[in-house]
DSSP file (Angstrom, degrees, kcal/mol; ACC not computed):
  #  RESIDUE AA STRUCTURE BP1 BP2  ACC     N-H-->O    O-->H-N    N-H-->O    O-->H-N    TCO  KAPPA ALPHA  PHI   PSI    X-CA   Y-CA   Z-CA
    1    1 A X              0   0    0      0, 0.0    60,-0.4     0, 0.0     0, 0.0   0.000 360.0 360.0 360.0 139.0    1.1  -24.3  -18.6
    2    2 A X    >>  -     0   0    0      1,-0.2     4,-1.1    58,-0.1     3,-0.9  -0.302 360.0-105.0-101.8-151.2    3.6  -24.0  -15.8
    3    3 A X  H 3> S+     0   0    0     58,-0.6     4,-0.8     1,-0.3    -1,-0.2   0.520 119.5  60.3-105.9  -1.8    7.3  -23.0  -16.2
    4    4 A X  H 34 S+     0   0    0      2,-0.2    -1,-0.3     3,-0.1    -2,-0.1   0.392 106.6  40.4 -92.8   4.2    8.2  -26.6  -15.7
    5    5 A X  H X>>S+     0   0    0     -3,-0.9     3,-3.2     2,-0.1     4,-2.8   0.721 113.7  60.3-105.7 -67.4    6.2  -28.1  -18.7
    6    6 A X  H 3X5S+     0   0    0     -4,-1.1     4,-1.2     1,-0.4     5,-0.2   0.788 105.4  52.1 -27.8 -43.6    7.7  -24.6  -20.7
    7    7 A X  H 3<5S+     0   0    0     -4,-0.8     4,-0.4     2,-0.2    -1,-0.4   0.474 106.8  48.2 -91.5   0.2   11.2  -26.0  -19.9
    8    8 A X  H <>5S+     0   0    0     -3,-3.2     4,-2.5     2,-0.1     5,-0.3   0.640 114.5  44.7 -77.5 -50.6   10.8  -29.3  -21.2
    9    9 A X  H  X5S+     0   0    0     -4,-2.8     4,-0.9     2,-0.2    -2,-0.2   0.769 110.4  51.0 -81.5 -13.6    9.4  -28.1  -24.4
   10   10 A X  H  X<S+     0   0    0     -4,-1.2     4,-2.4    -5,-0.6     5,-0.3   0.921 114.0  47.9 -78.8 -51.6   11.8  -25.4  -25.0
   11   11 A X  H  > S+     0   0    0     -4,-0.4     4,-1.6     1,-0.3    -2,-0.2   0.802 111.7  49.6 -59.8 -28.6   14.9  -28.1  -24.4
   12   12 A X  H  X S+     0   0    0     -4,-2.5     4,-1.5     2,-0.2     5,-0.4   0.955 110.3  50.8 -75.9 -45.7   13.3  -30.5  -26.6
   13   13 A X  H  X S+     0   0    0     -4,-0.9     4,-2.0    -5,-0.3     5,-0.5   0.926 114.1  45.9 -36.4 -53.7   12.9  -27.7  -29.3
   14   14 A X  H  X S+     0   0    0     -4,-2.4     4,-1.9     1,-0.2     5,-0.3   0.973 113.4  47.8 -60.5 -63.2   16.4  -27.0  -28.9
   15   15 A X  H  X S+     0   0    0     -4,-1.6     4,-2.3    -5,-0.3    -1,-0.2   0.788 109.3  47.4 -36.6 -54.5   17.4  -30.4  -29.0
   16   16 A X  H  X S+     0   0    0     -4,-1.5     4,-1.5     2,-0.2    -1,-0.2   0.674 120.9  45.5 -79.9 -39.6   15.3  -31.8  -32.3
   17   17 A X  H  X S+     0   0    0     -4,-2.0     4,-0.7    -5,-0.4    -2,-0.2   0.742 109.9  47.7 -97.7 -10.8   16.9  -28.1  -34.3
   18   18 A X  H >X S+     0   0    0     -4,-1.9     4,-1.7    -5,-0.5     3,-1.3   0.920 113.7  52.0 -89.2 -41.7   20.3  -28.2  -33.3
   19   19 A X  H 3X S+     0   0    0     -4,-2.3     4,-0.9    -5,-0.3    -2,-0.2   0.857 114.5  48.5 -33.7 -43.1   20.1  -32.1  -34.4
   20   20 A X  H 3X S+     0   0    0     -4,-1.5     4,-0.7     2,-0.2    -1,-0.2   0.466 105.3  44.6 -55.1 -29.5   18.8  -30.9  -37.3
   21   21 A X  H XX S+     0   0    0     -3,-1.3     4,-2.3    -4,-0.7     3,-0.7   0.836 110.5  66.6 -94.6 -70.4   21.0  -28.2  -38.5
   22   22 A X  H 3< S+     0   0    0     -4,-1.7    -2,-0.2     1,-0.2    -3,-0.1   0.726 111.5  35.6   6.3 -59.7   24.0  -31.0  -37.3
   23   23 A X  H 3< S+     0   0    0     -4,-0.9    -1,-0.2    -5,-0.4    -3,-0.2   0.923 134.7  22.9 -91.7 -50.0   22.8  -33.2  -40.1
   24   24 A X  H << S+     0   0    0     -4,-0.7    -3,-0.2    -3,-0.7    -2,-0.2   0.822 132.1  31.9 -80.6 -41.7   21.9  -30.7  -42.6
   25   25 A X  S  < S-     0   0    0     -4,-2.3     2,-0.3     1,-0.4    -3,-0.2   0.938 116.8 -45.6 -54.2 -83.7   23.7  -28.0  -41.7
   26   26 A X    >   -     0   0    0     -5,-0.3     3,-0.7     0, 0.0    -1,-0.4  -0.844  39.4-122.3 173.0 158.3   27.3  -28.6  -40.0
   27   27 A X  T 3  S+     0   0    0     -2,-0.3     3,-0.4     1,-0.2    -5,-0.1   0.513 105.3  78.7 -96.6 -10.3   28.2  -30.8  -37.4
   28   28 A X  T 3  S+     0   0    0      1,-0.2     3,-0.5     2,-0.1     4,-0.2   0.678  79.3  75.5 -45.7 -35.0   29.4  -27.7  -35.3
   29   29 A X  S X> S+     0   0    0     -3,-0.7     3,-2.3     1,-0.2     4,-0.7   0.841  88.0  67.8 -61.9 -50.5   25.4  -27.2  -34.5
   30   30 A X  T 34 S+     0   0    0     -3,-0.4     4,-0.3     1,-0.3    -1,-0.2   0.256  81.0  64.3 -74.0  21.4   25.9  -30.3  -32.1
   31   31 A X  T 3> S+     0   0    0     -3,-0.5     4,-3.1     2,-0.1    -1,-0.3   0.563  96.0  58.9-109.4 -24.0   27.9  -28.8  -29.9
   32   32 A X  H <> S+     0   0    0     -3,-2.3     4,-2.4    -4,-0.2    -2,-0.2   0.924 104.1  54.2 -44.7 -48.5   24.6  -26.6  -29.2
   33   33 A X  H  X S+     0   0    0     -4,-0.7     4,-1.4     2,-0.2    -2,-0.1   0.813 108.3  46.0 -72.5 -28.3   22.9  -30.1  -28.3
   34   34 A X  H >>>S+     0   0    0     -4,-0.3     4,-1.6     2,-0.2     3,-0.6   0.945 112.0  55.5 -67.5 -57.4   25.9  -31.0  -25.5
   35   35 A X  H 3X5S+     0   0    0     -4,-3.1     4,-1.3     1,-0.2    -2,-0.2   0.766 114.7  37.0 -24.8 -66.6   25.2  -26.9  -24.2
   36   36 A X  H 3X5S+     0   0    0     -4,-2.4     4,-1.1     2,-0.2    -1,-0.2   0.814 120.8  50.4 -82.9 -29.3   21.1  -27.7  -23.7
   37   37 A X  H <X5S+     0   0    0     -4,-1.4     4,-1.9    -3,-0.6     3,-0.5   0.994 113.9  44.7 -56.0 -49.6   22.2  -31.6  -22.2
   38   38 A X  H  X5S+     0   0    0     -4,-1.6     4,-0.9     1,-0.3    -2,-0.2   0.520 113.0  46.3 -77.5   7.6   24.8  -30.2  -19.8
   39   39 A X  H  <<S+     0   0    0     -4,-1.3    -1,-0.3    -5,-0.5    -2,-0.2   0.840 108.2  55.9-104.7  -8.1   22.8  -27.5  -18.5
   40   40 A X  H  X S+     0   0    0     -4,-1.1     4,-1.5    -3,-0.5    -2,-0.2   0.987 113.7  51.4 -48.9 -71.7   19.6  -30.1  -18.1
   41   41 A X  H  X S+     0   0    0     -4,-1.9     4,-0.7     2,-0.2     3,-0.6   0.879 110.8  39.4  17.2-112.6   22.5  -31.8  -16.0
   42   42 A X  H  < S+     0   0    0     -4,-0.9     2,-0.7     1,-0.3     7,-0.1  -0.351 110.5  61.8 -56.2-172.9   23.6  -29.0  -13.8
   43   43 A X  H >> S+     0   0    0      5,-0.6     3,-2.5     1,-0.1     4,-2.2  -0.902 100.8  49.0 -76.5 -65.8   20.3  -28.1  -13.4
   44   44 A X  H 3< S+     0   0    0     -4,-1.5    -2,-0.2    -2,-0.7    -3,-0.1   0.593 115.6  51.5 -17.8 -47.5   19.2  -31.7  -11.7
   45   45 A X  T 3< S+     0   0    0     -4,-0.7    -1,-0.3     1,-0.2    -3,-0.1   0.553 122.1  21.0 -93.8 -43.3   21.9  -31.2   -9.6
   46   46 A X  T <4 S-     0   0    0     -3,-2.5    -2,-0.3     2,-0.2    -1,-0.2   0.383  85.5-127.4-132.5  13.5   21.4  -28.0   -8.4
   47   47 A X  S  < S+     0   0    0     -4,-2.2     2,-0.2     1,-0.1    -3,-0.2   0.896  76.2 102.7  65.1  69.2   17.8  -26.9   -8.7
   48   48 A X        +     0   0    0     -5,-0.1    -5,-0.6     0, 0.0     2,-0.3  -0.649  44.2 177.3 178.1 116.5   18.5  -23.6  -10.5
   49   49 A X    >>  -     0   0    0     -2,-0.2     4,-1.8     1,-0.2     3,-0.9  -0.990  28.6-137.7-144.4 133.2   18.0  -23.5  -14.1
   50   50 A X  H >> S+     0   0    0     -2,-0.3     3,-1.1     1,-0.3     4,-0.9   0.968 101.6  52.9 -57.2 -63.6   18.5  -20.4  -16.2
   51   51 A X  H 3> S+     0   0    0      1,-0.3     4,-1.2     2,-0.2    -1,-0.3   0.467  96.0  63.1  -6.7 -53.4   15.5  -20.8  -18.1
   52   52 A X  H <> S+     0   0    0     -3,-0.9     4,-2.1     2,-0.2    -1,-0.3   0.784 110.0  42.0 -66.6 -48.6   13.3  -21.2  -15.3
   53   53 A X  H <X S+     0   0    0     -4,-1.8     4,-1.2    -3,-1.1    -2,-0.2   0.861 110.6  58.6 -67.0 -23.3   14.3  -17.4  -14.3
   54   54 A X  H  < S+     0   0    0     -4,-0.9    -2,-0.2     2,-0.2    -3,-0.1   0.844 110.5  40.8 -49.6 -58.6   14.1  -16.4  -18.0
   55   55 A X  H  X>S+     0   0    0     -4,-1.2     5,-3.2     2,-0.2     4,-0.6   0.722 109.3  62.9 -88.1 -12.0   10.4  -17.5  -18.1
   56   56 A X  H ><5S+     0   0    0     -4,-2.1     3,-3.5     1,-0.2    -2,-0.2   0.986 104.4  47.6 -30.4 -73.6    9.8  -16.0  -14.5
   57   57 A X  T 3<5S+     0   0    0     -4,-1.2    -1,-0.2     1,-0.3    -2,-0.2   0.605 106.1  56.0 -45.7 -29.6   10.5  -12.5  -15.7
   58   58 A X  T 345S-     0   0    0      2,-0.1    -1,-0.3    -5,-0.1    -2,-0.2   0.616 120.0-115.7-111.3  15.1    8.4  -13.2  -18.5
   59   59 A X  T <<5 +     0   0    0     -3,-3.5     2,-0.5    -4,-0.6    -3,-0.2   0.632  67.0 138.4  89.3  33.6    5.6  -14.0  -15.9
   60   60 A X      < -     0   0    0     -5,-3.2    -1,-0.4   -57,-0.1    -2,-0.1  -0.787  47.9-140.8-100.2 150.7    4.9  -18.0  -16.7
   61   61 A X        -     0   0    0     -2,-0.5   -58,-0.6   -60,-0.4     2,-0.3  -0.357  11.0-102.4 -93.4 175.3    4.4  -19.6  -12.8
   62   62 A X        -     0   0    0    -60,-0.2     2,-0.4   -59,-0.1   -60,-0.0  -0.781  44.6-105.1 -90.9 152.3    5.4  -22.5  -11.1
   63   63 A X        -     0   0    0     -2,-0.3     3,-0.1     1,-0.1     4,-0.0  -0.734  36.3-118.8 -38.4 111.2    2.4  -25.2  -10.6
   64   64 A X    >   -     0   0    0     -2,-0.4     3,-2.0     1,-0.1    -1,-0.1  -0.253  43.4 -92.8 -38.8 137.8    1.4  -25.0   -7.1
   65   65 A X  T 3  S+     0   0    0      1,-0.2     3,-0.2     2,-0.0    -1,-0.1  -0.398 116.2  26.8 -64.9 151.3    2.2  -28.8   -5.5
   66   66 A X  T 3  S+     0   0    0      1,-0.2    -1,-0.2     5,-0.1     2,-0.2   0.573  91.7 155.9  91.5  -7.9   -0.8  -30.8   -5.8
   67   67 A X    X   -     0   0    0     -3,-2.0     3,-4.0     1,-0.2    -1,-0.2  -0.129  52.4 -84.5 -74.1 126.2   -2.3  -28.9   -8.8
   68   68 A X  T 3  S+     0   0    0      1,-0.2    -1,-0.2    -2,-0.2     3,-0.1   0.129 112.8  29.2 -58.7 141.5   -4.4  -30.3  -10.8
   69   69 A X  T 3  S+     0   0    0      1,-0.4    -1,-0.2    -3,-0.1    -2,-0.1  -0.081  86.1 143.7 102.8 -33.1   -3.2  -32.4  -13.6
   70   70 A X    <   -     0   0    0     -3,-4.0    -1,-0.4     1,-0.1     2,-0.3  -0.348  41.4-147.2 -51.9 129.2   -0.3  -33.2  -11.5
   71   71 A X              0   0    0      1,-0.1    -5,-0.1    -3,-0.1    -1,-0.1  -0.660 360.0 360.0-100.8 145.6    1.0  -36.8  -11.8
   72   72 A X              0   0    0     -2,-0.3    -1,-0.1    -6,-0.0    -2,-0.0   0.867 360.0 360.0-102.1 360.0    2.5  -38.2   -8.9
């Protein structure tokens, strides 16, 4: 999977439990769910997402352009 499918599914993970804790939890938890919007955000913005170096380091690639499976 390449680190740009990895970063969608960790920010939806993120998303779904900090909602979750919100509601069950404390409502404090949803200030976690603005953190993971605005760095989705800045990230768009400036093509540099922490994440993306996080899972570098831990040796998940980019998709080569063109790979297969690739939508256009």
């Amino acid at each position: 999977m390449s680190s740009e499918r990895w970063i969608r599914l960790i920010a939806g993970i993120f998303i779904i439990l900090s909602v979750a804790l919100g509601y069950f939890q404390s409502r404090y938890w949803l200030w976690f769910t603005l953190f993971v919007g605005l760095n989705l955000f800045q990230s768009a913005l400036t093509r540099w997402c922490l994440m993306e170096d996080i899972l570098r380091k831990l040796g998940v690639t980019r998709a080569p352009a063109g790979a297969a499976g690739a939508r256009s």
